[in-house]
C-alpha positions in Angstrom: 108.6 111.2 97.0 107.5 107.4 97.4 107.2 105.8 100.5 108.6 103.0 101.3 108.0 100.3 104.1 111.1 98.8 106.2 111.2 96.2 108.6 113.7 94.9 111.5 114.9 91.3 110.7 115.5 91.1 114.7 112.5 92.4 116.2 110.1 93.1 113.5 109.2 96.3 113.5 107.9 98.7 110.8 108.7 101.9 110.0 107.1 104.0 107.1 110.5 106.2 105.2 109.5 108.9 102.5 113.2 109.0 100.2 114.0 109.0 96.0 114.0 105.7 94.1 117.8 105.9 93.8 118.7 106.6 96.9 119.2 103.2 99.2 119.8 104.2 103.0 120.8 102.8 105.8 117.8 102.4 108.6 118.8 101.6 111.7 115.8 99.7 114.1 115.1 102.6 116.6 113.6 99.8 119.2 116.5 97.8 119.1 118.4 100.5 119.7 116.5 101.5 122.7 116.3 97.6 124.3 119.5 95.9 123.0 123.2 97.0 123.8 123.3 100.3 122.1 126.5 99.7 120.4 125.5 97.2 118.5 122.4 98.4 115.6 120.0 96.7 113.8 119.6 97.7 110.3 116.2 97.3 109.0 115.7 95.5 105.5 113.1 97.6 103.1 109.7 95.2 102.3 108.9 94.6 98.3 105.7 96.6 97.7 102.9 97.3 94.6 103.3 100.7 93.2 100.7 103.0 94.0 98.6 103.8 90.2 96.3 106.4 90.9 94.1 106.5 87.4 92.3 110.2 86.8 89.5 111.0 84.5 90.6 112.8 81.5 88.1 115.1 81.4 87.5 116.0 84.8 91.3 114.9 86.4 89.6 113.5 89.1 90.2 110.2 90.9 88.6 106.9 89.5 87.4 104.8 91.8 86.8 101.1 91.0 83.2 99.6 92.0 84.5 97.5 94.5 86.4 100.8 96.2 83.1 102.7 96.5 80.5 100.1 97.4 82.9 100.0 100.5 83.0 103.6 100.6 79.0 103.8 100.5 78.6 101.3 103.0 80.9 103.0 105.9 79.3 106.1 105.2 76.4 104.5 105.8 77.1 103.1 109.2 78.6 106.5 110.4 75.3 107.7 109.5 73.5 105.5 111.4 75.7 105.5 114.2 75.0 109.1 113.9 71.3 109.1 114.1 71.3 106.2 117.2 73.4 109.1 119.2 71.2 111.7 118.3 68.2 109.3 119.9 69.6 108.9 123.3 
């Protein structure tokens, strides 16, 4: 099931809701239930969002991963490795 992102019009919060693409429901703002007069509710509006693609390799069906994705994956793993080594030091 997709997720979908909704936001409170009064307060601005987020709230990440897993539901079917047909199905429209009503969110109600848990925080502005909580501070403001509980009688009256806030109904949180969903946020326009990008699909998630995922593209897999035919031959393998693994993930592809576009250069830009993985020269930011190399270069966190290679701070966690460092930061690895300058712990091991002290």
């Amino acid at each position: 099931m997709p997720n979908y992102t909704y936001a409170c019009a009064q307060c601005g919060h987020e709230i990440d809701i897993s539901h079917g693409m047909n199905e429209e429901p009503e969110i109600w703002c848990p925080l502005c239930a909580q501070t403001n007069n509980p009688l009256q509710y806030y109904v949180m509006e969903k946020k326009p969002s990008a699909p998630a693609v995922r593209v897999k390799d035919k031959a393998t069906g693994d993930p592809v991963i576009d250069k830009e994705d993985s020269a930011i994956t190399r270069k966190l793993d290679e701070e966690l490795h460092a930061n690895k080594l300058r712990k091991n030091r002290r």
